[in-house]
Each structure stands twice: as structure tokens, then as C-alpha cells.
PAZASE-650028 format. One record per residue (C-alpha): residue in one letter; x, y, z. Coordinates in nm, 4 decimals, decimal comma, always signed. Layout:
N
+---+----------+----------+----------+
: r :     east :    north :       up :
+---+----------+----------+----------+
: A :        X :        Y :        Z :
...
+---+----------+----------+----------+
***
This chain:
272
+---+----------+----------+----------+
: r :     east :    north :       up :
+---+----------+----------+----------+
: X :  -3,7835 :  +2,9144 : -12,8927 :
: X :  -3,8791 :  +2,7009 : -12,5878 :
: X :  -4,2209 :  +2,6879 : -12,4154 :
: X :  -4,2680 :  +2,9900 : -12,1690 :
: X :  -4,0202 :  +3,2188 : -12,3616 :
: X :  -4,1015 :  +3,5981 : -12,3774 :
: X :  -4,1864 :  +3,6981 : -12,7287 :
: X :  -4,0482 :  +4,0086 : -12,8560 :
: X :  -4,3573 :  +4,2546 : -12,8397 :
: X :  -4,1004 :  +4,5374 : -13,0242 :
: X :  -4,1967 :  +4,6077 : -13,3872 :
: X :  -3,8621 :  +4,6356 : -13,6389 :
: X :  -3,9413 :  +4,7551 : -13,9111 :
: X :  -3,6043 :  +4,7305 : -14,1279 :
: X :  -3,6587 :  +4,3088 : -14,0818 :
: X :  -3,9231 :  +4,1654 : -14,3452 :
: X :  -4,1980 :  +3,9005 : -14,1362 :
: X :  -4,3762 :  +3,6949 : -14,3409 :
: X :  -4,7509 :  +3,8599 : -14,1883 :
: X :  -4,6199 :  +4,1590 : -14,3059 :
: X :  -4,5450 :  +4,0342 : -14,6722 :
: X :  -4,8268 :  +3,8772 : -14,7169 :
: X :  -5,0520 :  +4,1769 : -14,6112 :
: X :  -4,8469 :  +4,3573 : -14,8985 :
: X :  -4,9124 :  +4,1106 : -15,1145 :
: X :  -5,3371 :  +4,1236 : -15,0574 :
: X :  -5,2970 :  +4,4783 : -15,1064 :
: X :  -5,2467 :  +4,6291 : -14,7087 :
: X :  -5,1066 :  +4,9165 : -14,6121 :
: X :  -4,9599 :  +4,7215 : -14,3008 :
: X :  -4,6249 :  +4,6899 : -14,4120 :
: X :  -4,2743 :  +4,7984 : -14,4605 :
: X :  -4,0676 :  +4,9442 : -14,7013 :
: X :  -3,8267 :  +4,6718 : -14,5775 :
: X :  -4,1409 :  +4,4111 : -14,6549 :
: X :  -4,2229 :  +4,5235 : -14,9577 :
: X :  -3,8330 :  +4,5288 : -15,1118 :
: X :  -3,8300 :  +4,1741 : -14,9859 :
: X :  -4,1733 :  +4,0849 : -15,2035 :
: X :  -4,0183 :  +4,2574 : -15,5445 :
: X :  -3,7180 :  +4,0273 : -15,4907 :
: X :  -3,8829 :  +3,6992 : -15,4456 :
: X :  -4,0984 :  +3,7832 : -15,7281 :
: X :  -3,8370 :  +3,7700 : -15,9305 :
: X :  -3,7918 :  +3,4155 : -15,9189 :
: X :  -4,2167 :  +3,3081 : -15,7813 :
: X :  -4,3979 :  +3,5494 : -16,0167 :
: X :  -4,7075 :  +3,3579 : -15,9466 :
: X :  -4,7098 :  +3,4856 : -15,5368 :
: X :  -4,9382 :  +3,7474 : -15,5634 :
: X :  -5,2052 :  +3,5752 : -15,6883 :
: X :  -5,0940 :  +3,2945 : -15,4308 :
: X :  -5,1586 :  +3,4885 : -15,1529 :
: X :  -5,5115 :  +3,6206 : -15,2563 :
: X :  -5,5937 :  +3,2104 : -15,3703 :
: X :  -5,4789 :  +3,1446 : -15,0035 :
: X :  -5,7316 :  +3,3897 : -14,8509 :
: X :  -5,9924 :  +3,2784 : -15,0438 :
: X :  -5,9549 :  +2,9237 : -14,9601 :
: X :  -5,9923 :  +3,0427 : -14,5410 :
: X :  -6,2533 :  +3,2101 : -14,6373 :
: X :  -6,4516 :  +2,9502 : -14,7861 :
: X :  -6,3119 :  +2,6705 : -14,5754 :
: X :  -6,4424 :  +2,8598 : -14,2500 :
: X :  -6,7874 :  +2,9002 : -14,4390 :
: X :  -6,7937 :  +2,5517 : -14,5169 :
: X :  -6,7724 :  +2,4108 : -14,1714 :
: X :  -6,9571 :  +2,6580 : -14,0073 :
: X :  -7,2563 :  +2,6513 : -14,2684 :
: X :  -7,2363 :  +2,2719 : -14,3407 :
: X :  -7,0537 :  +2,0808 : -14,0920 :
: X :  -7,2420 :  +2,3608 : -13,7478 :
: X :  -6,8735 :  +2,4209 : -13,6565 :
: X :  -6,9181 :  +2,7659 : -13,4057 :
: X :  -6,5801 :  +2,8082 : -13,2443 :
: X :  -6,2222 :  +2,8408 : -13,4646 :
: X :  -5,8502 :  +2,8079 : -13,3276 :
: X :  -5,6700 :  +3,0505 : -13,6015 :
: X :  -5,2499 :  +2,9412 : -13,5728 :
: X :  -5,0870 :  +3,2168 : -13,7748 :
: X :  -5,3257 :  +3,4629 : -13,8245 :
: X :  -5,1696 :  +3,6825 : -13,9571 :
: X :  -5,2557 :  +4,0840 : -14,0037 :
: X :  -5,6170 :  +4,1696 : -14,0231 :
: X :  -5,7834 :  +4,2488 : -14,3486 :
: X :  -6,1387 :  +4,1866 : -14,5306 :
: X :  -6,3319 :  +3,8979 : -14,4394 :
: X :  -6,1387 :  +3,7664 : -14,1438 :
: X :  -6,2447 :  +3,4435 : -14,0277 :
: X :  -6,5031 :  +3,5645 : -13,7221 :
: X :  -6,6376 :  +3,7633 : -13,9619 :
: X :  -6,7217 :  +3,4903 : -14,2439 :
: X :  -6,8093 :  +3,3038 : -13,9391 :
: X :  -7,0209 :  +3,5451 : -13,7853 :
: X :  -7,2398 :  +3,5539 : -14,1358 :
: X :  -7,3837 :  +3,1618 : -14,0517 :
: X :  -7,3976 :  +3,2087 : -13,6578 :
: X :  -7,3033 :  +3,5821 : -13,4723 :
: X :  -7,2484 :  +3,3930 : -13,1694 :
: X :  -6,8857 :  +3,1950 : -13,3467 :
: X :  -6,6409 :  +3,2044 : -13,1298 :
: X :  -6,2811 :  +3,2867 : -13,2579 :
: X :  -5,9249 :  +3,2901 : -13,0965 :
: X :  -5,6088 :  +3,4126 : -13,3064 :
: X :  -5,3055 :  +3,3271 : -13,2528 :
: X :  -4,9576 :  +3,4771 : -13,3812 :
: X :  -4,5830 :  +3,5734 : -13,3062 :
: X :  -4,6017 :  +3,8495 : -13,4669 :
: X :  -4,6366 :  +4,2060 : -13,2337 :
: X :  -4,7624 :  +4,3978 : -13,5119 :
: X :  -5,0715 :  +4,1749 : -13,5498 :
: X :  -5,1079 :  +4,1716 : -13,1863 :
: X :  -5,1586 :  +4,5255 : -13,1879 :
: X :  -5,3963 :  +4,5551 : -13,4952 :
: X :  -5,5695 :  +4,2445 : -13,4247 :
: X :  -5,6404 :  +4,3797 : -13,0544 :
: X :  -5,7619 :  +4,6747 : -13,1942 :
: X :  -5,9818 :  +4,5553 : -13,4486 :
: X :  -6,1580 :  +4,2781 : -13,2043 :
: X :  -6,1940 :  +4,5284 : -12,8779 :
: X :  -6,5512 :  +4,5648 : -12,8761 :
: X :  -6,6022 :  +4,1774 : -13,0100 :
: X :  -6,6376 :  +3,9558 : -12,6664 :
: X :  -6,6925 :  +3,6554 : -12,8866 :
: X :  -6,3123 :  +3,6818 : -13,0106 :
: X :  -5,9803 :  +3,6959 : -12,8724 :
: X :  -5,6205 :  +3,7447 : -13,0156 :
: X :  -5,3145 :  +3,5778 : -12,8308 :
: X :  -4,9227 :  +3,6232 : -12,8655 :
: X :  -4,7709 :  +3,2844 : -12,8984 :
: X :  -4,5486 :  +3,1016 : -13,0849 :
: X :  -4,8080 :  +2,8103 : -13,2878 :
: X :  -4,5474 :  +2,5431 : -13,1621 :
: X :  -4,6692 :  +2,5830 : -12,8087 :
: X :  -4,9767 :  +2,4034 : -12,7919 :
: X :  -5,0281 :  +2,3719 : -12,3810 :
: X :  -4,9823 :  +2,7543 : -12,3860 :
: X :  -5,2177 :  +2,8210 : -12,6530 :
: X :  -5,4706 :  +2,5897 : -12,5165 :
: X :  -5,4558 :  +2,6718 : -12,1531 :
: X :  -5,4537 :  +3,0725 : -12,2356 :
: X :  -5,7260 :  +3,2427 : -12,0280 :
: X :  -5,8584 :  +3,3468 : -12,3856 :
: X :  -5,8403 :  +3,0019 : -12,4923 :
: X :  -6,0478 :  +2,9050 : -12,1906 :
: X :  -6,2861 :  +3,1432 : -12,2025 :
: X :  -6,3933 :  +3,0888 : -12,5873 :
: X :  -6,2852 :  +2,7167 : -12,6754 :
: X :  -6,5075 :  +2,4410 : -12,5620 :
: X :  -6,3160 :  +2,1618 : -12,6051 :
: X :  -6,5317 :  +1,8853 : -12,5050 :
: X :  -6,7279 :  +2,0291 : -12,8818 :
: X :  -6,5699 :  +2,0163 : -13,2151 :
: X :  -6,3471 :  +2,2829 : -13,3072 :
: X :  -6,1729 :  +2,3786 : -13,6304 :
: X :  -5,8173 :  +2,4619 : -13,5792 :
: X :  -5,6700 :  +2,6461 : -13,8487 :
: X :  -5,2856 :  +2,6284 : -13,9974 :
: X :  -5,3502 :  +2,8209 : -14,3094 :
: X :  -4,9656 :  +2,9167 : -14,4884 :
: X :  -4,8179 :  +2,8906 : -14,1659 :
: X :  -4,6090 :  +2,5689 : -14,1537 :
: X :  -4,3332 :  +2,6898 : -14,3963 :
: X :  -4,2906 :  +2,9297 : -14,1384 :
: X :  -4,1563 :  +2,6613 : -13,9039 :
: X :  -3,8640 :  +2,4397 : -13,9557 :
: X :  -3,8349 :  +2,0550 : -13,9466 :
: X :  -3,8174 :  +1,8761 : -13,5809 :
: X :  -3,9187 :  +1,5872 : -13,3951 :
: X :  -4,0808 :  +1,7975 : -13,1332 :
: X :  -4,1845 :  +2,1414 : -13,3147 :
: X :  -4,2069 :  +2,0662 : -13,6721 :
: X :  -4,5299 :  +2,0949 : -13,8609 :
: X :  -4,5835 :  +1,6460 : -13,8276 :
: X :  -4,5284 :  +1,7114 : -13,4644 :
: X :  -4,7411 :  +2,0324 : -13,3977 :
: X :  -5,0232 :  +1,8814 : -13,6013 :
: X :  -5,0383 :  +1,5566 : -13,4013 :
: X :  -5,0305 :  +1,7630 : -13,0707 :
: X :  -5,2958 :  +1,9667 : -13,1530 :
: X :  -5,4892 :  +1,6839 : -13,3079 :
: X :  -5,4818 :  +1,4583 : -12,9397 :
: X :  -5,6849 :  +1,6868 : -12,7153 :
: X :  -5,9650 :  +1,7490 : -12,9850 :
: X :  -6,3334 :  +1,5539 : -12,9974 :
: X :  -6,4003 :  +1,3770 : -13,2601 :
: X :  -6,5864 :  +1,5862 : -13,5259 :
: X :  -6,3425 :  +1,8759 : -13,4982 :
: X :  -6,1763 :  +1,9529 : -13,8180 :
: X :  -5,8094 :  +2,0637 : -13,9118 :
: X :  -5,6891 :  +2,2884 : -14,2210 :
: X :  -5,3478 :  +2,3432 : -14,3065 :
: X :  -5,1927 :  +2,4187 : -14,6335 :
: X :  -4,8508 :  +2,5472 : -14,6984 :
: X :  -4,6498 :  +2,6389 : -14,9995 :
: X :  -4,4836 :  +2,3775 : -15,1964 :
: X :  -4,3025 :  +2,2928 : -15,4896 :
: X :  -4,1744 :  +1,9808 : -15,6725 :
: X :  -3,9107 :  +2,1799 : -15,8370 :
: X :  -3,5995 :  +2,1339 : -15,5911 :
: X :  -3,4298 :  +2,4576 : -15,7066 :
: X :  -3,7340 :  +2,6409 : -15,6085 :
: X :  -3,7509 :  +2,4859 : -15,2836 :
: X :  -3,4229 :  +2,5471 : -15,2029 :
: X :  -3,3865 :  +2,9822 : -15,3833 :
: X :  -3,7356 :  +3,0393 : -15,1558 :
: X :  -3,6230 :  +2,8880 : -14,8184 :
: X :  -3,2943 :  +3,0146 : -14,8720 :
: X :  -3,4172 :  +3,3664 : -14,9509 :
: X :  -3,6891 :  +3,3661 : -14,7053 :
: X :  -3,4485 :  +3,2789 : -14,3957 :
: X :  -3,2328 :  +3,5633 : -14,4142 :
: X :  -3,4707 :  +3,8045 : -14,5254 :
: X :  -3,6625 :  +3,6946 : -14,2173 :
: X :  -3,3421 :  +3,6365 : -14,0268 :
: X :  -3,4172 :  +3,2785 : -13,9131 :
: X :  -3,7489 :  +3,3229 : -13,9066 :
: X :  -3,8581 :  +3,0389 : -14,1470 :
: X :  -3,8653 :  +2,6741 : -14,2045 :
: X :  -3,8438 :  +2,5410 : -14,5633 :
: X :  -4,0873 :  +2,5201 : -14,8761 :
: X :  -4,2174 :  +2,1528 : -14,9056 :
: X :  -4,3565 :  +1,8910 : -15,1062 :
: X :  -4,7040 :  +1,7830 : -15,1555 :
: X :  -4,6177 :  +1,4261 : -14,9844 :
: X :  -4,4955 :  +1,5971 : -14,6803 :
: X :  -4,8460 :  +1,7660 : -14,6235 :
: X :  -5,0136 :  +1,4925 : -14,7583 :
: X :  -4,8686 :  +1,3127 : -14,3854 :
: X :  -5,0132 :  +1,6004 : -14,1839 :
: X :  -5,3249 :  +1,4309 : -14,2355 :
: X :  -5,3150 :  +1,0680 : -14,2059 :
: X :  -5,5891 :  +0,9353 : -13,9491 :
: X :  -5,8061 :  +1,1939 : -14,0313 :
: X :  -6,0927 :  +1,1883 : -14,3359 :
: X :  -6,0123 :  +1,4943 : -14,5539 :
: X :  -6,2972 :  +1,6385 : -14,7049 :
: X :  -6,3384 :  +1,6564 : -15,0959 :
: X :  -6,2375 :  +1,7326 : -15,2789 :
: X :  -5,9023 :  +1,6189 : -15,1440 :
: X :  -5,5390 :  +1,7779 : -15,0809 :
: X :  -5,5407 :  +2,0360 : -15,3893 :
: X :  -5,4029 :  +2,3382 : -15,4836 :
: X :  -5,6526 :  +2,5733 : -15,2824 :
: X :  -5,8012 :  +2,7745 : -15,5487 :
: X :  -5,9532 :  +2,4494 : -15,6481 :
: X :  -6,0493 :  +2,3379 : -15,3128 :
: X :  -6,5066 :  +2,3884 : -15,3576 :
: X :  -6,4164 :  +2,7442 : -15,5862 :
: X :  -6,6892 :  +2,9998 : -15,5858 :
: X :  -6,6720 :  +3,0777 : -15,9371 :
: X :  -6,4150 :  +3,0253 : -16,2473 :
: X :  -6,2999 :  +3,3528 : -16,2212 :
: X :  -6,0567 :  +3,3319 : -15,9494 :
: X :  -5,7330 :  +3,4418 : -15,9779 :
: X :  -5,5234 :  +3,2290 : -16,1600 :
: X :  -5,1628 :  +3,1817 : -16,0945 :
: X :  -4,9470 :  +3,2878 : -16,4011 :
: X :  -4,7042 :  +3,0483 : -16,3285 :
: X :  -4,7116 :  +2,6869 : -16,1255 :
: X :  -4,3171 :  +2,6714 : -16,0486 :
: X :  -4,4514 :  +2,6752 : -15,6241 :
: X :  -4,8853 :  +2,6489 : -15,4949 :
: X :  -5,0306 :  +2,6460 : -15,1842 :
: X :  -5,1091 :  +2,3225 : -15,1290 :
: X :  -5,3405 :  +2,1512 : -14,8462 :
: X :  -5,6917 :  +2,0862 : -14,7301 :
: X :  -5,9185 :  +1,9961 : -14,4510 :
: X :  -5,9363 :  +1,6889 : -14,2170 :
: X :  -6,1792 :  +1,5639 : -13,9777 :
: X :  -6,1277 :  +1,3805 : -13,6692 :
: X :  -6,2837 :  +1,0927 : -13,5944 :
+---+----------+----------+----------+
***
């Protein structure tokens, strides 16, 4: 899709998105059968997803806590979004300071609509239709504008999104992070995580699987090293590039993946 491109604002229901999977796999009732066939099947082969997914909201949560509480971060850039459920991130944000700021940002219609919904009576927060990969349009929005300071530090968000996207010079994940990166002060910070697997076969059954269920809409499972180079120039804060349920855990009881053979993998980055 090239910059300035309408998005699709119809909802079809008999093609699985990945929003809508992963809000059947947290346990919402924002999905499709067609969604929900699609999850049985991958878990088939990734038992461990479930779990995945819930690790993966947990680590938002507690990242946006983190650098609101102990780092005074007050306005959030959320690429992927996603479908609303508990604890989204104005809300954690909210907790430390009600005056956070928060802009989301997704292709998908269906969270457009729910998201729009949810936020109608929040001034503070805004949800925008875009494609993640178009930075100047997500940046100049009159949403954007209205809520993002950028002259302060920011935390700009890429949580289980970039698998979503495939490989390029110009719009892969390397290239989308380093775009985003330029325009921010210093002191802003950048998550991202993704889903990766050292296991080749894996790789390959789950990107395969998840591009025509999807029907193009997907890039590939990667490795650690190639999120590991999402965040060179920046200091990434302890403790390191992990699997997120270990990234600063709340407690040991977490949910625990059953099996390892694919994590979410990633962490957070400042700018200096």
C-alpha cells in the first residue's frame, strides 16, 4: 500500500485479521467464526499462542506503567493497536497521570469502530486509521497534532505488530523504526517486540499459514537478531531484549508458555 491510499473501512468477516485473532485469543468476543477456525489451526502446530498473547499484553501493560511512573512519559503513539480490551494503554496510563495523552493507530476498520466508540467521551485520546508504515501521515494527522507534543519525549509503541509487515528497504520493520525514531527528542522511548523463532520450520509453517489465512496480510516470523537491529543507537532498558513475560514481571505466576518452539521477543529503547 502506498502513502495516501484509501484503507478499506468495510468489515469481512469470512477473512481472519490478526486484531481479530488475537482478541480471541485474550478471551474477546470481537471476533469471527472465520478468526477463531484460523486460531484452532495454528494451534496445532504453536500450542504455546494463547498464553503468548496474554504474556504480550502484560508486557504493554507494564511497559506503559514503567515509563509513565518512572521515566514521567505523559503522551503514547500506539502502532497496531489492536481491538480494545482491559487495561488499554490510556488507561494504565491514566492510573500515574489522568491528563496522558494517547493516539492509536491501526488498519484495521473493526478497531476503528470499537476503538472510536470506547474513547468518545475521552478528549485526551484519539484513534486513527492508517497503515503503521506511513509515518508523515500518522504524524501530521490532525489527531496526531492535537495530542503529540513532539518537541517532549514520547513513547511510540510497536507491540506484536512488525510480523504483520513484510521485509523492505522502505516499509519494513528496520525502515519504519528508523523513520519514526528521526523526528523524536531525545528521551522518548521505543517498544517493539514481535514473534520469533529460531526453529526455521516454524518460521516458515507460521508465515506461510498466516499469509493466506490473512490473504497477504502479513510479513514473516523472525529471529531474535533481526529485532535485536531495531534497536541499535538507542539504550534499551533492563533488563534487555527478552522474552516479554520476563521483561520487570509482576509476580512468578504469570502465564507460562507450555511450549518455547516461537516467543514474543523485544523490549524498550531510549533515544538519546
Amino acid at each position: 500500500m502506498q502513502p495516501g491510499e484509501q484503507l478499506s473501512t468495510s468489515i469481512d468477516a469470512t477473512v481472519p485479521t490478526a486484531a481479530r485473532m488475537y482478541d480471541h485469543y485474550l478471551g474477546g468476543k470481537d471476533n469471527y467464526a472465520a478468526d477463531r477456525a484460523a486460531c484452532e489451526e495454528l494451534d496445532k502446530v504453536v500450542p504455546s499462542t494463547r498464553a503468548l498473547a496474554v504474556n504480550n499484553r502484560r508486557f504493554l501493560q507494564r511497559v506503559v506503567r514503567t515509563l509513565a511512573a518512572e521515566h514521567g512519559i505523559r503522551q503514547f503513539l500506539d502502532h497496531g493497536s489492536g481491538l480494545p480490551t482491559q487495561d488499554n494503554v490510556h488507561q494504565v496510563a491514566e492510573r500515574v497521570d489522568p491528563s496522558s495523552r494517547v493516539v492509536y493507530v491501526d488498519n484495521d476498520p473493526m478497531v476503528l469502530v470499537h476503538g472510536r466508540a470506547l474513547l468518545e467521551q475521552n478528549e485526551r485520546t484519539a484513534v486513527i486509521h492508517a497503515d503503521l508504515r506511513h509515518t508523515d501521515a500518522i504524524f501530521s494527522h490532525p489527531d496526531t497534532q492535537r495530542l503529540i507534543d513532539f518537541s517532549q519525549p514520547v513513547a511510540v509503541l510497536f507491540n506484536s505488530v512488525f510480523h504483520c509487515i513484510p521485509d523492505s528497504d522502505t516499509d519494513g520493520p528496520l525502515a519504519v523504526a528508523r523513520r519514526v525514531a528521526q523526528p523524536l527528542a531525545p528521551g522518548s522511548f521505543m517498544a517493539m517486540c514481535q514473534l520469533v523463532s529460531e526453529d526455521a520450520e516454524v518460521r516458515d509453517f507460521v508465515t506461510d499459514f498466516m499469509d493466506q489465512a490473512t490473504q497477504g496480510h502479513w510479513g514473516r516470523v523472525r529471529q531474535e537478531k533481526d529485532v535485536a537491529s531495531w534497536f541499535e543507537g538507542m539504550d534499551v532498558l533492563e533488563p534487555g531484549l527478552v522474552e516479554v513475560s520476563t521483561w520487570r514481571p509482576d509476580s512468578e505466576v504469570a502465564p507460562r508458555q507450555l511450549t518455547q518452539e516461537w516467543i514474543e521477543f523485544g523490549g524498550v529503547g531510549r533515544l538519546r
